[in-house]
Backbone as JSON Lines, residues from 0, in Angstrom:
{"i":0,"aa":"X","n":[97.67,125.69,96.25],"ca":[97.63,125.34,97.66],"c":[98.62,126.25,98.38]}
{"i":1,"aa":"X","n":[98.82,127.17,99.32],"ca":[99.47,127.9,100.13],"c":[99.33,127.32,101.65]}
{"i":2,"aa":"X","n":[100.53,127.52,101.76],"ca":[100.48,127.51,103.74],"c":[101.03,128.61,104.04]}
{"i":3,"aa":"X","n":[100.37,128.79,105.15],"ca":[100.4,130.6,106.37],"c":[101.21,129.85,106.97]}
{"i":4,"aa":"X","n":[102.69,130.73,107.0],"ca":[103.87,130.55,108.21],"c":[103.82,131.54,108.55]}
{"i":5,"aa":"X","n":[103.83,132.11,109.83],"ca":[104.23,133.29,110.77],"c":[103.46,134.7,109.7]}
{"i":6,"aa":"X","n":[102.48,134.54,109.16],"ca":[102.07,135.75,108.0],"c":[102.51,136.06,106.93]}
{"i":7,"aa":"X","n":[103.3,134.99,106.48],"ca":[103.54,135.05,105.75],"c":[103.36,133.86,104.49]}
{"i":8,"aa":"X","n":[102.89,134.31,103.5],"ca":[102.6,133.34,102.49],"c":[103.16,132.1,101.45]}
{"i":9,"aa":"X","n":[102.8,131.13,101.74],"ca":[104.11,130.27,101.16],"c":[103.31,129.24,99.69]}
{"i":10,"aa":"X","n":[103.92,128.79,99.03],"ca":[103.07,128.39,98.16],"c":[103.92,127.0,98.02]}
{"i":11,"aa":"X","n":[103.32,125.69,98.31],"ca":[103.24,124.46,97.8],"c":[103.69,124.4,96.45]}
{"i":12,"aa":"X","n":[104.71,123.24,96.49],"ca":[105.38,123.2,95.18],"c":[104.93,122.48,94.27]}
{"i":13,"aa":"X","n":[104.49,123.06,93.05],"ca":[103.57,122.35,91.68],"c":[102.72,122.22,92.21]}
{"i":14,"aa":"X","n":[102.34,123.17,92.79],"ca":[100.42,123.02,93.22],"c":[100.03,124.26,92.0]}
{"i":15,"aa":"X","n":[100.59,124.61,90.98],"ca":[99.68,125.26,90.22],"c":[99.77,124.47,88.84]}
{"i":16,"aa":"X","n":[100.25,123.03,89.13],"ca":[99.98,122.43,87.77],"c":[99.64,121.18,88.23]}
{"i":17,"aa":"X","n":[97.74,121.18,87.67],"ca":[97.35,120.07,88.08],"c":[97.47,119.02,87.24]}
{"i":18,"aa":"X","n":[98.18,119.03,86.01],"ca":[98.29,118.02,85.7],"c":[99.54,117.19,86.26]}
{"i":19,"aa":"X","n":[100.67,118.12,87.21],"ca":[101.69,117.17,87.38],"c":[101.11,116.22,88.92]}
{"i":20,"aa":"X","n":[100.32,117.18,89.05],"ca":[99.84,116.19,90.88],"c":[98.88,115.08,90.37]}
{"i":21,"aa":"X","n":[98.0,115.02,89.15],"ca":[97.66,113.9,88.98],"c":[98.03,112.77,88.37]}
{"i":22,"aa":"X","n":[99.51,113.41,87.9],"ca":[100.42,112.78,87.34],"c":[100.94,111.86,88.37]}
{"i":23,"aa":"X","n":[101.3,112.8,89.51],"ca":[102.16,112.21,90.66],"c":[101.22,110.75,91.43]}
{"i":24,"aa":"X","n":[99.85,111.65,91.39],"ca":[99.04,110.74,91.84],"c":[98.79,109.33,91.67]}
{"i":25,"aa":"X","n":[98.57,109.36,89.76],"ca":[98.3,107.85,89.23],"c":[99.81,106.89,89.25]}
{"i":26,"aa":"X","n":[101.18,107.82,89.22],"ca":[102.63,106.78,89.41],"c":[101.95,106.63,91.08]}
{"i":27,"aa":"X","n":[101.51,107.08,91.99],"ca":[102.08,106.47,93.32],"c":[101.03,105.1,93.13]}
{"i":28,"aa":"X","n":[99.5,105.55,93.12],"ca":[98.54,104.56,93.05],"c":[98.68,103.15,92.05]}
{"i":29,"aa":"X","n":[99.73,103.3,91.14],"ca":[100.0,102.5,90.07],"c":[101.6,101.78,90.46]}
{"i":30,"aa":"X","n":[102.38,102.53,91.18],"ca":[103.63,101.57,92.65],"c":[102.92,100.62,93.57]}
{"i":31,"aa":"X","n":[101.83,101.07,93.77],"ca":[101.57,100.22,95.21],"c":[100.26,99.15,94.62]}
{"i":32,"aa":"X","n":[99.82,99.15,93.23],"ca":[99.22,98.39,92.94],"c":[99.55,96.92,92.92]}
{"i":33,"aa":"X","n":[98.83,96.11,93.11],"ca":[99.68,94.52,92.73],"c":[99.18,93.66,91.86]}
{"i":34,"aa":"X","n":[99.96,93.02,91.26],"ca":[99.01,92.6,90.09],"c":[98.36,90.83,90.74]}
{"i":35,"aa":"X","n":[97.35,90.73,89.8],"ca":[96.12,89.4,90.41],"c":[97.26,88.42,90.41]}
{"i":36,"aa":"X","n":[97.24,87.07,91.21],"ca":[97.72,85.97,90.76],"c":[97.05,85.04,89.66]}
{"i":37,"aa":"X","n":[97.54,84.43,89.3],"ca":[96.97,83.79,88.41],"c":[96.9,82.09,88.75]}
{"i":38,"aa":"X","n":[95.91,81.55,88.71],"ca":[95.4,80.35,89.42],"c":[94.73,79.41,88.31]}
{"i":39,"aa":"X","n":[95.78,78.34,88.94],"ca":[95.4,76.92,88.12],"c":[94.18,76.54,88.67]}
{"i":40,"aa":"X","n":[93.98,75.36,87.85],"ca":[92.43,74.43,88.11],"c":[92.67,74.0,89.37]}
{"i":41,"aa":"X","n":[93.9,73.32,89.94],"ca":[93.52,72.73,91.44],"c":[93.64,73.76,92.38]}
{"i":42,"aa":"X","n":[94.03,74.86,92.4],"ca":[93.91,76.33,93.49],"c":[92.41,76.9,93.01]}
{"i":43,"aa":"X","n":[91.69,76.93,92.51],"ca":[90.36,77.06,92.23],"c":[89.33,76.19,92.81]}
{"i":44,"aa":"X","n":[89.5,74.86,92.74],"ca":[88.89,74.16,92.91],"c":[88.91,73.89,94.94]}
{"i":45,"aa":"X","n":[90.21,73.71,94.98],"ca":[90.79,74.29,96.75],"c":[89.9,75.25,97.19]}
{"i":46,"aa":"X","n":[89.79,76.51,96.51],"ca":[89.19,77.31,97.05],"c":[87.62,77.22,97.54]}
{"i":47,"aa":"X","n":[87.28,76.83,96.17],"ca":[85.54,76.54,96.43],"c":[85.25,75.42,97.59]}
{"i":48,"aa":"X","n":[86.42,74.38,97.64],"ca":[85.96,73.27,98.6],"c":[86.31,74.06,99.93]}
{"i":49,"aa":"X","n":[87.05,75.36,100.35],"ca":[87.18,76.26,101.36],"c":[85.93,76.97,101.65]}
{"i":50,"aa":"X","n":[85.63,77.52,100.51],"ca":[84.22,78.7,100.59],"c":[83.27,77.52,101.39]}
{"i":51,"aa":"X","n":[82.64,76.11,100.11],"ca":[81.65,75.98,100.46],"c":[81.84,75.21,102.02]}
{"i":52,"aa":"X","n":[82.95,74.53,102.56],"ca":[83.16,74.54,103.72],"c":[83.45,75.28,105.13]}
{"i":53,"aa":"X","n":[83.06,76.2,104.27],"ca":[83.15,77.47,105.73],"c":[81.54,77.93,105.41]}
{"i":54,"aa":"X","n":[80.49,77.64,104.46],"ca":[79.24,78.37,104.56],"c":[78.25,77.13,105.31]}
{"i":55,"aa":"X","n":[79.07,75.85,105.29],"ca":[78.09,74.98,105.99],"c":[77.85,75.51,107.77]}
């Protein structure tokens, strides 16, 4: 990847190793991930009596 400043040629840093940008890539996408909650029988059951009360 290069950027043109004033004509002159500049080159983006570790843009010639793609394994470190997809490296960089999967840590950012894998920071901002969140993990599921995990839900008992009565938050399940809450829920469905939500769903099917909002499709009436």
């Amino acid at each position: 990847m290069t950027i043109c400043d004033r004509g002159k040629l500049k080159w983006a840093p570790a843009a010639f190793l793609p394994e470190y940008t997809k490296m960089l890539r999967n840590l950012d996408t894998d920071y901002h991930r969140k993990q599921k909650p995990i839900i008992d029988e009565f938050q399940f059951e809450e829920f469905d009596q939500r769903i099917c009360y909002g499709m009436e």
